[in-house]
C-alpha positions, 0 to 999 in steps of 0.5 A: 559453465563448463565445456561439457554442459555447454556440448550436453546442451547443444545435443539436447537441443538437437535432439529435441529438433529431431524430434520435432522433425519425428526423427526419433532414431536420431533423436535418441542418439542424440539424447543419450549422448548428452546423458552420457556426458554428465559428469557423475558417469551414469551406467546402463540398467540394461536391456531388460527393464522388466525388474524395475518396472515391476518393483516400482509398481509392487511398491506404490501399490502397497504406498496405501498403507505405508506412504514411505515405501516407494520412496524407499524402494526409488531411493534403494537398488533394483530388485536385480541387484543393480544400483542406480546412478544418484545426480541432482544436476537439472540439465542431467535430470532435463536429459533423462526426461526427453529420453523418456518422452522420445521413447514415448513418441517412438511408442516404445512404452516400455522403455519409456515407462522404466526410463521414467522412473529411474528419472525418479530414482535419479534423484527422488525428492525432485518432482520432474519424474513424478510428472514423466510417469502420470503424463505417460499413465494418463496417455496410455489409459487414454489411448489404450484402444489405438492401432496394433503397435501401440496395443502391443506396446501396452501389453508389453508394458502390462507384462512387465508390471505384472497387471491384469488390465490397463485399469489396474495401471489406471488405478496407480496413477493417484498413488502414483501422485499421492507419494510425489506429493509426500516425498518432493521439494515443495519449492520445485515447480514441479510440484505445483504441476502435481498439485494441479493433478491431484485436484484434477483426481480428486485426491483427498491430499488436495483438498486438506485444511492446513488450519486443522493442523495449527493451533488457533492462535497462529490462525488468527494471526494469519487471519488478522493480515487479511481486510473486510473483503477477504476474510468475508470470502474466507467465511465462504470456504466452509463451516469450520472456516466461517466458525473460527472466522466469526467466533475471533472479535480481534478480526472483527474489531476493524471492519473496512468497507471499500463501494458497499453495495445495498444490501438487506444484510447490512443490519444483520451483518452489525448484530454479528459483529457486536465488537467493531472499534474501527468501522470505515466506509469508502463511497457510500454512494451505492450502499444508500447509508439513511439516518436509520442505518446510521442509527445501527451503527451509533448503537455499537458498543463498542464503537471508537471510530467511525470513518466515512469518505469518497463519494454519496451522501446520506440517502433522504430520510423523513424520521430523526432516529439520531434524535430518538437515540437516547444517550446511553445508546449512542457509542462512545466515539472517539473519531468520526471523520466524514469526508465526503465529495457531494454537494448535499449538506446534512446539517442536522445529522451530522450536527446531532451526531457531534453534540451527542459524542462531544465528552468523548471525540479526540478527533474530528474530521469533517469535509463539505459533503458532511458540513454542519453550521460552523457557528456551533463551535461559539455555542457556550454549551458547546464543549469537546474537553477531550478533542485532540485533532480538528480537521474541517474543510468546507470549500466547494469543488472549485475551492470557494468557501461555503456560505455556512462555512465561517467560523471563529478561532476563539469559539474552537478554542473555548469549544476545545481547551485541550486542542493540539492540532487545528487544519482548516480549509474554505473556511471564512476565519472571523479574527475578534479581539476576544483572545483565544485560548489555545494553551495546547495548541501544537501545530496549524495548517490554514489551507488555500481555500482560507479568508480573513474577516479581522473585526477589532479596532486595536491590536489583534489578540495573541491567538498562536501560543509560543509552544508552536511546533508546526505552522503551514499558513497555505492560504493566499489571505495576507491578512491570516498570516500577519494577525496570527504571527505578527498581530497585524504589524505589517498589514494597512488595514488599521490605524494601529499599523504606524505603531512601534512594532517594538513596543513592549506592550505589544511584543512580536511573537516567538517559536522557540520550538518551531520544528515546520515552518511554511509559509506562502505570504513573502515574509521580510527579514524582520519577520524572518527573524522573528519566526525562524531563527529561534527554531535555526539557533535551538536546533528544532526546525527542520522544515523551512518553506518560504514565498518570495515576493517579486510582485510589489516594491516593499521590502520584503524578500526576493533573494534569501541567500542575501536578505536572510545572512544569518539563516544556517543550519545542519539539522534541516532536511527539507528546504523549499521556495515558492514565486521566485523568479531570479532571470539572467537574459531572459532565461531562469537562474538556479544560481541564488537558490543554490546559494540559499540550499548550501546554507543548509547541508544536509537538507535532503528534500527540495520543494521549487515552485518558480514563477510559471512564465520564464524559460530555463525551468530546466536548467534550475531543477538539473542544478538541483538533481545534481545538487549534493545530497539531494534525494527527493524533488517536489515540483509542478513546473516541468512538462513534456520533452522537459520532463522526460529528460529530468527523469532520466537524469533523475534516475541516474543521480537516484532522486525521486522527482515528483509532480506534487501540486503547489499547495499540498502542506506538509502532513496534510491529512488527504484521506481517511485511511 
């Protein structure tokens, strides 16, 4: 900033001070010396201000039929002769706009009124004089009738103008504000003051339809960025909106509903939208969703996904329409996802629904509120050729496994050959010595909630392919670790656990193609073996979460810098440890986990749930901010003044900590989106 902005701003603010104070003779030398200080040099029309305050008015009267015109004469001379000074600089454009409004609080209008619009003339594509002349209109049409001095300066100004009356000046003002919203920057703030005038007038310019003006390809992708809620206000506008809304089946084909209301319409509103792919409802608690309203969704014709989630459950109902539907009537659903939080079960509904779209669901996504009895996977007739992805969860709000909730792998497997993903939490799992035959099996999560029943006398079953790509065993249950990856080799619960574990009769398993291991169960160096180090050596893991076991005396790991050697790797990003608790005088050390990080060098997220019950929490996680490389944090450990002060070292070093619960997998599929 130069000396003579800084002195045009100090004068100014003086000025404006005096003017406060109702200093106006002061006040205006004041502002003139700051005008005159502007660099481009400004020139003075003089006294007489009669010529530009009629040419002006002459001009936005005719503006009617030709909108240019007044922006031609303001950017033009005076009808005079005289050439006025062009400048865009805002503290000169400021300057001449409280010239104009001291002159107006000092009642000299006419002055006020031409200052005003050589402000427009200044610089015409700027709204700021726009504004001055409709404030200044508006005021004298307002206060035409006040005291001598002021009835004297409109009739002053009246004169100049050459008006009969002040409602020919109040018939300006509209035009006035009709070419300022042709002619001005769109980006100026200004103008957004005279938009707000022009509705306030009533302006047909304010009210106009831009998607008359755009072709309706455009419109429809304008459209297609707004959800359910919005576009049902748009319809709302008014007719042709509502038409070109409604008539456009690509906006309707997915139809999200966030706390749907009961409403009489909801039966109507689906026989308009006879297109809908995607229908979603989020809590049905207040839309009272029975079997006959269930019903009207199923006949869609088109329906592809149906995705129910939050809270409610399906109102009491004493027909069965689902049963009713015949089969060519049911939409062929390739996704239902029912993931609501109540405690009512309705087996059948949900039951019938299944079985009547099992030849076309590729993904199936059930929580407790819409539990089916899981034994209907070992149903023989029972078949989903096409399933994809299974996600069931089936714990209470307590985490507990429901009653009905057992279920066996080798009724999934024979219910869907084509599996490729399987996520199970609260379930009981029934391992059997039938050999389950998931041939496309590609990841598997088995969640806390997760237990056990194994009813075989020999060796368990394979029941993991070697194709693995993802394996999250987030279950405490020993027993679903050891059957699924090392067919019972560590557990004492059979008489076949003293066998060789290298008998080539009963090989460990393998995962060359392992991408994400994480697993919850300590692991020992054998194991580790086994399931990493294929995937470290290939290249293919990136992902590596492990326990470790500080709880017992067997040999399982409790330092895998030390019982891991030859555990390395640069392509793993995220690296995580679960129950470790290495202590150095009674105090938390960070010194083994940063041993076991630099083993991989360019892992960048960092997952560290130590034993919650020893001090120098802090001091580990301040090791890892500052570790080299790191980026991302997940923790649950850290509270109060220990959490404020990793955050702060965490925003210096740029890592993102996070409070993520202990069990939360990796990709675990939290809602329906």
């Amino acid at each position: 900033m130069d000396r003579s902005e800084t002195d045009m701003k100090l004068l100014l603010e003086k000025g404006k001070t005096q003017m406060i104070d109702e200093l106006y003779p002061d006040a205006l030398g004041s502002i003139m010396k700051a005008v005159n200080l502007c660099p481009c040099k400004p020139i003075s029309h003089g006294r007489d201000k009669s010529c530009n305050i009629s040419q002006c008015i002459s001009a936005v009267r005719k503006s009617d039929s030709d909108p240019d015109v007044f922006y031609r004469v303001a950017s033009g001379p005076c009808s005079c002769g005289f050439r006025w000074p062009v400048c865009s600089r805002p503290l000169h454009l400021e300057a001449v706009d409280t010239l104009a409004a001291c002159l107006e609080k000092a009642q000299r209008f006419s002055a006020a009124f031409s200052t005003a619009l050589g402000l427009i003339r200044l610089n015409p594509s700027s709204g700021i004089g726009y504004c001055r002349v409709a404030k200044m209109i508006r005021y004298l049409v307002k206060n035409h009738e006040g005291s001598d001095q002021v009835l004297r300066s409109i009739s002053a100004l009246l004169r100049d103008a050459k008006l009969a009356d002040i409602k020919k000046l109040r018939d300006s003002l509209p035009l006035f504000v009709k070419c300022a919203l042709y002619k001005t920057d769109k980006s100026d703030n200004y103008h957004t003051v005279l938009r707000q005038m022009s509705h306030i007038l009533k302006l047909p310019e304010s009210r106009r339809d831009p998607f008359t003006k755009l072709p309706r390809e455009l419109i429809g992708m304008i459209f297609s960025h707004l959800n359910t809620t919005s576009l049902i206000r748009c319809c709302r506008v008014n007719k042709s909106w509502r038409q070109t809304i409604e008539a456009d089946r690509i906006l309707w084909s997915s139809i999200t509903m966030k706390k749907p209301k009961t409403s009489r319409y909801f039966a109507k509103f689906l026989q308009r939208h006879q297109t809908v792919r995607k229908l979603s409802i989020h809590d049905i608690s207040r839309l009272l969703l029975d079997v006959p309203k269930l019903a009207t969704i199923l006949r869609l014709p088109r329906l592809q996904q149906l995705c129910i989630t939050g809270d409610g459950s399906l109102a009491s109902y004493t027909g069965n329409h689902i049963k009713d539907l015949k089969s060519n009537e049911i939409a062929p659903l390739e996704r239902l996802s029912v993931l609501l939080r109540s405690n009512q079960r309705n087996f059948s509904t949900w039951g019938e629904i299944i079985f009547n779209t099992a030849a076309t669901l590729q993904v199936l996504e059930l929580g407790a509120g819409a539990a089916w009895r899981l034994h209907s996977f070992t149903h023989p007739r029972f078949v989903m050729p096409n399933l994809k992805k299974l996600y069931l969860n089936q714990s209470t709000e307590d985490g507990r496994p429901l009653d009905e909730g057992w279920i066996e792998l080798r009724g999934i497997a024979n219910c869907s050959p084509n599996l490729e993903h399987l996520y199970l939490e609260g379930c009981k799992i029934f391992l059997t010595e039938d050999v389950p035959n998931f041939k496309s099996l590609q990841s598997v999560s088995i969640g806390s909630g997760c237990i056990s029943y194994p009813q075989f006398t020999g060796y368990p079953p394979q029941y993991l392919p070697s194709t693995m790509r993802v394996i999250e065993l987030i279950s405490a249950d020993r027993r679903i670790c050891d059957m699924l990856l090392f067919r019972g080799h560590s557990i004492n619960l059979h008489p076949f656990n003293n066998a060789d574990t290298n008998d080539p009769d009963n090989p460990l398993l393998q995962f060359p193609n392992l991408e994400v291991l994480k697993c919850k169960c300590p692991l020992t160096a054998g194991q580790f073996k086994q399931l990493a180090e294929p995937g470290l050596q290939n290249g293919t893991l990136k992902v590596l979460e492990l326990a470790m076991d500080h709880f017992d005396s067997t040999s399982r790991v409790k330092d895998p810098a030390k019982d891991y050697p030859l555990a390395a790797s640069e392509l793993v990003h995220t690296v995580g440890l679960y129950d470790f608790k290495w202590e150095y005088a009674n105090e938390l050390t960070a010194g083994p986990f940063v041993e076991w990080l630099d083993r991989f060098p360019n892992t960048t997220t960092v997952a560290a749930y130590p034993v919650p019950t020893y001090d120098g929490v802090l001091s580990l996680f301040r090791r890892l901010i500052c570790h080299p490389g790191i980026k991302v944090v997940h923790q649950d450990s850290l509270r109060g003044v220990e959490w404020d002060i990793a955050q702060e070292l965490a925003k210096e070093k740029g890592v993102q900590l996070l409070h993520t619960p202990k069990h939360t997998p990796i990709g675990w599929p939290v809602a329906t989106q």
